[in-house]
PQR file with spaces between the fields and no chain letter, atoms N, CA, C, O and H, PARSE charges and radii, in Angstrom:
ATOM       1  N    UNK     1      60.340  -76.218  -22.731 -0.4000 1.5000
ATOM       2  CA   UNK     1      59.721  -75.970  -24.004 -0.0000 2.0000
ATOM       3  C    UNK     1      60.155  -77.038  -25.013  0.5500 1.7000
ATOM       4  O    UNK     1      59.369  -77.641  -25.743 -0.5500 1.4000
ATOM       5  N    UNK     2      61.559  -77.223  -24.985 -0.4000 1.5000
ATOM       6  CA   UNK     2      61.666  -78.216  -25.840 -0.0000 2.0000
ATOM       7  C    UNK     2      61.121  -79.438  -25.719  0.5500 1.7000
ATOM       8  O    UNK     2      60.888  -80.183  -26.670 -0.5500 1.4000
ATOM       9  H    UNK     2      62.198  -76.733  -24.392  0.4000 1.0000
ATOM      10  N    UNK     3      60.832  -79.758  -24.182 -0.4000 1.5000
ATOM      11  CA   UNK     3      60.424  -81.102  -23.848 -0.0000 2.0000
ATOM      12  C    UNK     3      59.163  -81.437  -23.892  0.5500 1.7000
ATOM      13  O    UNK     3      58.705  -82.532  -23.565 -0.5500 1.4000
ATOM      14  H    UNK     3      61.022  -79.153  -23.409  0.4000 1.0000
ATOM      15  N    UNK     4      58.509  -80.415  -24.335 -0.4000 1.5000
ATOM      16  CA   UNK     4      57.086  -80.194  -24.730 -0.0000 2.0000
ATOM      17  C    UNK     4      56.831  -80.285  -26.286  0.5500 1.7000
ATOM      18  O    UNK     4      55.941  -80.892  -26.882 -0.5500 1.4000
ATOM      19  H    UNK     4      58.881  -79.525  -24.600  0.4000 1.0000
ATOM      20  N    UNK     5      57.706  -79.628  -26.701 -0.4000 1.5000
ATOM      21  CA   UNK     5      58.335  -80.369  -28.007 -0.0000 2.0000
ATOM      22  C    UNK     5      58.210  -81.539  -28.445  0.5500 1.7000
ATOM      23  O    UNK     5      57.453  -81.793  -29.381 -0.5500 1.4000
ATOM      24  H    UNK     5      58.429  -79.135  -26.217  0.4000 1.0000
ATOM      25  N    UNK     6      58.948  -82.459  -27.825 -0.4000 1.5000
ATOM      26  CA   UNK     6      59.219  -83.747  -28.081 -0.0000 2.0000
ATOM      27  C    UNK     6      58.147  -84.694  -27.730  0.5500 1.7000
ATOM      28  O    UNK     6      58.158  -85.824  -28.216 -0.5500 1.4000
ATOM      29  H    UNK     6      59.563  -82.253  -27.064  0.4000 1.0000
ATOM      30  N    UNK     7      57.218  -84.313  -26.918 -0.4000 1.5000
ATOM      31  CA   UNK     7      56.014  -85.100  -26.370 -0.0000 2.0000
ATOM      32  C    UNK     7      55.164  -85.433  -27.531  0.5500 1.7000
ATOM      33  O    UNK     7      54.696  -86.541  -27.798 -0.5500 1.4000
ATOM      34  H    UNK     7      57.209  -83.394  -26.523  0.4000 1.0000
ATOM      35  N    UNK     8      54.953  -83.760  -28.527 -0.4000 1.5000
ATOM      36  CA   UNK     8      53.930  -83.352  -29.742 -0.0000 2.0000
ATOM      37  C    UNK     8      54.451  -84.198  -30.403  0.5500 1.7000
ATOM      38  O    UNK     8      53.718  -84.929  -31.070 -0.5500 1.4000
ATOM      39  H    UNK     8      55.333  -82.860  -28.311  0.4000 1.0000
ATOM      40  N    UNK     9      56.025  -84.397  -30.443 -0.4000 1.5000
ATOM      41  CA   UNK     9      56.767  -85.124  -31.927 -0.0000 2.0000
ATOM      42  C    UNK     9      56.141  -86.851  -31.704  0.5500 1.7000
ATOM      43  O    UNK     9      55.963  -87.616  -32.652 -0.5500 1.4000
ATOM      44  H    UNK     9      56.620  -83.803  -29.901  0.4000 1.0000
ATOM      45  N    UNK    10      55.978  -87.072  -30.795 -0.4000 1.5000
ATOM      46  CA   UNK    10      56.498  -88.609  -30.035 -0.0000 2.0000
ATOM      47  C    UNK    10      54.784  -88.964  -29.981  0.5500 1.7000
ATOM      48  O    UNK    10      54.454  -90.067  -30.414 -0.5500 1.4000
ATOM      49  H    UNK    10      56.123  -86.450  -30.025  0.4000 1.0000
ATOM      50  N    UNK    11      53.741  -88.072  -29.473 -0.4000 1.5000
ATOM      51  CA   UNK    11      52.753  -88.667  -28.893 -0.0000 2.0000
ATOM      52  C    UNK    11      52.660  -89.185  -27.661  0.5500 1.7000
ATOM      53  O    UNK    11      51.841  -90.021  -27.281 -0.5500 1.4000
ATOM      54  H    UNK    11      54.010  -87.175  -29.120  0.4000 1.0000
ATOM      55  N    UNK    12      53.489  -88.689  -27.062 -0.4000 1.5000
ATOM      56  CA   UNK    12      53.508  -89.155  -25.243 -0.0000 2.0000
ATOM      57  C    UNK    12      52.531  -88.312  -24.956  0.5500 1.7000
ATOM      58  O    UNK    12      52.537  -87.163  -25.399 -0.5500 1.4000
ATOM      59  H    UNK    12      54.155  -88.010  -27.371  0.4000 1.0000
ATOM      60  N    UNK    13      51.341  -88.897  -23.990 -0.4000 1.5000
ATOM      61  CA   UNK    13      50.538  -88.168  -23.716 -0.0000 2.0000
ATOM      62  C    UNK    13      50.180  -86.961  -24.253  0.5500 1.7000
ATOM      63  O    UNK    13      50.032  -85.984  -23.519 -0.5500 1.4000
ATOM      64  H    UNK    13      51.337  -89.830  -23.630  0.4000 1.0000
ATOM      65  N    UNK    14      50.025  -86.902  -25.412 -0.4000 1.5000
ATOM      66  CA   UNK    14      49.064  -85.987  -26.140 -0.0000 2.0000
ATOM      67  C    UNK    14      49.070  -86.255  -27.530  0.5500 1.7000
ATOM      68  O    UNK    14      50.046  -86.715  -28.123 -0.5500 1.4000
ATOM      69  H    UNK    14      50.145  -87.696  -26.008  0.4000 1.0000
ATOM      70  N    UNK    15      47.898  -85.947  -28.094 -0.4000 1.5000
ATOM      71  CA   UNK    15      47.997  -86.667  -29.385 -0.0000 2.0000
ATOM      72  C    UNK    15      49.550  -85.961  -30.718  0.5500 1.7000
ATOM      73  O    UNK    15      50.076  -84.880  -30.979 -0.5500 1.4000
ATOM      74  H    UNK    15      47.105  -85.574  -27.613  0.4000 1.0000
ATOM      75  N    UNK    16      49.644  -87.084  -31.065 -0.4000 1.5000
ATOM      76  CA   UNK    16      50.992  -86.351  -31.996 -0.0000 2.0000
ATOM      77  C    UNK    16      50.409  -85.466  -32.622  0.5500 1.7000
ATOM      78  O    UNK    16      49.225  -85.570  -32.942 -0.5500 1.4000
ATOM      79  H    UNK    16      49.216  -87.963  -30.853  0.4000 1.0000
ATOM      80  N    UNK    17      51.277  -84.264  -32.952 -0.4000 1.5000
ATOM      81  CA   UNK    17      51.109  -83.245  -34.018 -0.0000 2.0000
ATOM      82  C    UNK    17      52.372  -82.330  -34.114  0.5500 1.7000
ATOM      83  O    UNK    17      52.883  -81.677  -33.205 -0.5500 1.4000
ATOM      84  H    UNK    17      52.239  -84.179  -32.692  0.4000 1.0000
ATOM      85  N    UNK    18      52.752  -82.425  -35.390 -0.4000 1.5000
ATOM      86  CA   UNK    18      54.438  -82.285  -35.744 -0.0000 2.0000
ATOM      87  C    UNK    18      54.237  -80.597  -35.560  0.5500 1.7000
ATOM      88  O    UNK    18      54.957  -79.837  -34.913 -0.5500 1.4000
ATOM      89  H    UNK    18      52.336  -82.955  -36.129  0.4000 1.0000
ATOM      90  N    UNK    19      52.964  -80.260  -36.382 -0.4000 1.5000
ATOM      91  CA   UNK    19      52.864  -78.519  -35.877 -0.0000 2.0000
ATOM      92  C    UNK    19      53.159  -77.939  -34.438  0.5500 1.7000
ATOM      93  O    UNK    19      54.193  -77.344  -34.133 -0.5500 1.4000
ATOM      94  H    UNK    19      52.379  -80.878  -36.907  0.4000 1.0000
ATOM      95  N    UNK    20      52.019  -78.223  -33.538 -0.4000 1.5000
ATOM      96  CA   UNK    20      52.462  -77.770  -32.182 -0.0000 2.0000
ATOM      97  C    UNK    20      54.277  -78.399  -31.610  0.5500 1.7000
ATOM      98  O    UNK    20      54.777  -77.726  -30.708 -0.5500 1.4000
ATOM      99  H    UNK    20      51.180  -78.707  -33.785  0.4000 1.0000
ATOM     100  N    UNK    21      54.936  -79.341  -32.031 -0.4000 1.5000
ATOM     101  CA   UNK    21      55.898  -79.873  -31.717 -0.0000 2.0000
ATOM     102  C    UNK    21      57.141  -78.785  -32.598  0.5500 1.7000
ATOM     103  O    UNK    21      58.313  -78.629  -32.254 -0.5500 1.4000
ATOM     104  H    UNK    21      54.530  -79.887  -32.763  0.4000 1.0000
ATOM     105  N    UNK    22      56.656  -78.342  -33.429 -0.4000 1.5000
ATOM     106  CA   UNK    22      57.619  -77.140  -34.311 -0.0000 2.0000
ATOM     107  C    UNK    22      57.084  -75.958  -33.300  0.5500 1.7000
ATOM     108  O    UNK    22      57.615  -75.913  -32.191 -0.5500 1.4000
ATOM     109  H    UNK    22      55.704  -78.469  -33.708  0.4000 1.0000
ATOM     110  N    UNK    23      56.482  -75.393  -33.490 -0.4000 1.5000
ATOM     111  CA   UNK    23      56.090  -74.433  -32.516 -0.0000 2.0000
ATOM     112  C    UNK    23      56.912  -74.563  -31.436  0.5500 1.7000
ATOM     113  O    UNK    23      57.775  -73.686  -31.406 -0.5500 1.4000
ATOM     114  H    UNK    23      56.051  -75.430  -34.391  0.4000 1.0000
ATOM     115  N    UNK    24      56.947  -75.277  -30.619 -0.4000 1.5000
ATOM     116  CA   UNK    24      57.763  -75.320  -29.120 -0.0000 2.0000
ATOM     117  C    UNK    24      59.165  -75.337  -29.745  0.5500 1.7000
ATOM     118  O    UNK    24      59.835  -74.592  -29.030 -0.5500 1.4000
ATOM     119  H    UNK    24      56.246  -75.990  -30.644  0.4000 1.0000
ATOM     120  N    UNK    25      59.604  -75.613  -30.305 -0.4000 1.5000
ATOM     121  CA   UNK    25      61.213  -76.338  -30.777 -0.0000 2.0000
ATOM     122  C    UNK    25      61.153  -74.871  -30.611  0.5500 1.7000
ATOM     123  O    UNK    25      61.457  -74.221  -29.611 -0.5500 1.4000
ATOM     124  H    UNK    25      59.059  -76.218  -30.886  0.4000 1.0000
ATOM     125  N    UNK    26      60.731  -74.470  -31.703 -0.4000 1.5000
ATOM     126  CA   UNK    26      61.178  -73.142  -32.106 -0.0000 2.0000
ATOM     127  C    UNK    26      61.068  -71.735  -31.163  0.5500 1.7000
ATOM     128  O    UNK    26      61.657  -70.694  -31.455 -0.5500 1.4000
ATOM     129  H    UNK    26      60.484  -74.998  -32.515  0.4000 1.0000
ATOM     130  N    UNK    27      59.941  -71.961  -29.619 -0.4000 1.5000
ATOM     131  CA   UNK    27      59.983  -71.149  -28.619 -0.0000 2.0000
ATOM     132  C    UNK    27      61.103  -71.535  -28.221  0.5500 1.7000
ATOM     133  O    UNK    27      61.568  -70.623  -27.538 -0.5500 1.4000
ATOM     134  H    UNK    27      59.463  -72.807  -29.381  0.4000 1.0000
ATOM     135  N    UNK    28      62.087  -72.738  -28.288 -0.4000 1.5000
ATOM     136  CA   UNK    28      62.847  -72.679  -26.700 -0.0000 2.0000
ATOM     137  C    UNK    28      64.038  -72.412  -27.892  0.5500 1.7000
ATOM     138  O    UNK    28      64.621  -71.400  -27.503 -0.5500 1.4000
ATOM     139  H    UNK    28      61.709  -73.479  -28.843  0.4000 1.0000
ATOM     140  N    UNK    29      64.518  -72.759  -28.876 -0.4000 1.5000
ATOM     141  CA   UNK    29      65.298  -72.382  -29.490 -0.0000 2.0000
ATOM     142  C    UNK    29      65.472  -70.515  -29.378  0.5500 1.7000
ATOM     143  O    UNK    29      66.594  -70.011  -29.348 -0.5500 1.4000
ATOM     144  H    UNK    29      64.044  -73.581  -29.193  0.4000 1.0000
ATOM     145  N    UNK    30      63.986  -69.523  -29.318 -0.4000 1.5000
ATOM     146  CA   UNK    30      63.765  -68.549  -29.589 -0.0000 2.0000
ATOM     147  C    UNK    30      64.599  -67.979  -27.847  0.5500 1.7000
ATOM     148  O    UNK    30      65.474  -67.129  -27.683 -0.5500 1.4000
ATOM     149  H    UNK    30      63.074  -69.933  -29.342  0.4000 1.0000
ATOM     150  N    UNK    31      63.977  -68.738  -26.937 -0.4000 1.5000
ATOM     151  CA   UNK    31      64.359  -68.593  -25.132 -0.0000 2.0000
ATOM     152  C    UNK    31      65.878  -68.680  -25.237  0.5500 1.7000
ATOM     153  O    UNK    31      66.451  -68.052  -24.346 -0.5500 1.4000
ATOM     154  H    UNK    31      63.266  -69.428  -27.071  0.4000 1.0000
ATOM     155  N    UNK    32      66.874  -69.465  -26.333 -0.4000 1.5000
ATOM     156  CA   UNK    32      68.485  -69.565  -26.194 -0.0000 2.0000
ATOM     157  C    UNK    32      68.460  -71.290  -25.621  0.5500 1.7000
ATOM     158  O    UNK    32      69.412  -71.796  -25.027 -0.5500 1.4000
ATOM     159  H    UNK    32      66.409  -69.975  -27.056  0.4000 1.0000
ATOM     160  N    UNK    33      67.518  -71.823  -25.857 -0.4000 1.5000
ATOM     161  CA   UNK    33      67.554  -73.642  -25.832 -0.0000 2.0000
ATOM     162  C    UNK    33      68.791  -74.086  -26.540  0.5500 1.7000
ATOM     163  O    UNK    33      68.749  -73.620  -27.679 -0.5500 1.4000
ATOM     164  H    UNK    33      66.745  -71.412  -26.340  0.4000 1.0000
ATOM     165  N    UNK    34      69.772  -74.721  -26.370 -0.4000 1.5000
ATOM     166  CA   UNK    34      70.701  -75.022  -27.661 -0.0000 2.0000
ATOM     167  C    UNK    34      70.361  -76.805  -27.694  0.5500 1.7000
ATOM     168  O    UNK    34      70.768  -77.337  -26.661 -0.5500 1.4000
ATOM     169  H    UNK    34      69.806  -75.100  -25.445  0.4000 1.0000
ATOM     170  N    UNK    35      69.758  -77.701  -28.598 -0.4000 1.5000
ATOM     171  CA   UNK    35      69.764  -79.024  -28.258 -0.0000 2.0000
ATOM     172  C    UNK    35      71.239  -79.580  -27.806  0.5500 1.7000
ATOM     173  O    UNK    35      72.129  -78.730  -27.826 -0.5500 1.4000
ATOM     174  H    UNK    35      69.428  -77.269  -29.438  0.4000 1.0000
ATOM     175  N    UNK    36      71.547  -80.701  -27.465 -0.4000 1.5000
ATOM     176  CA   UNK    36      72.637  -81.084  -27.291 -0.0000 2.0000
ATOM     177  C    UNK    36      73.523  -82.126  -28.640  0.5500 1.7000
ATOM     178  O    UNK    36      72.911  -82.332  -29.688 -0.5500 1.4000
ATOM     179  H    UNK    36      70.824  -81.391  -27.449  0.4000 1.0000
ATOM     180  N    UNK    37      74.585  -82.553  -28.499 -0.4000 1.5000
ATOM     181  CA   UNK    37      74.914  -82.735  -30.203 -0.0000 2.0000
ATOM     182  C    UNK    37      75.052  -84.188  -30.164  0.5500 1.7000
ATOM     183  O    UNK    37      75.303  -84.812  -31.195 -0.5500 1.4000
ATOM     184  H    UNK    37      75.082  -82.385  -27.647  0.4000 1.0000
């Protein structure tokens, strides 16, 4: 989820969009995702 995340943030294969890229952050954060520091 997060890495689906970062695709939306980045535009890797799919068009950027910071919305859907918050959305995921915030599912895998919601799943117990912790980023790393």
């Amino acid at each position: 989820m997060h890495n689906l995340g970062d695709l939306y943030e980045q535009g890797h294969g799919v068009a950027r969009d910071h919305t859907k890229a918050r959305e995921w952050f915030g599912k895998a954060t919601h799943a117990g995702y912790i980023p790393p520091r």
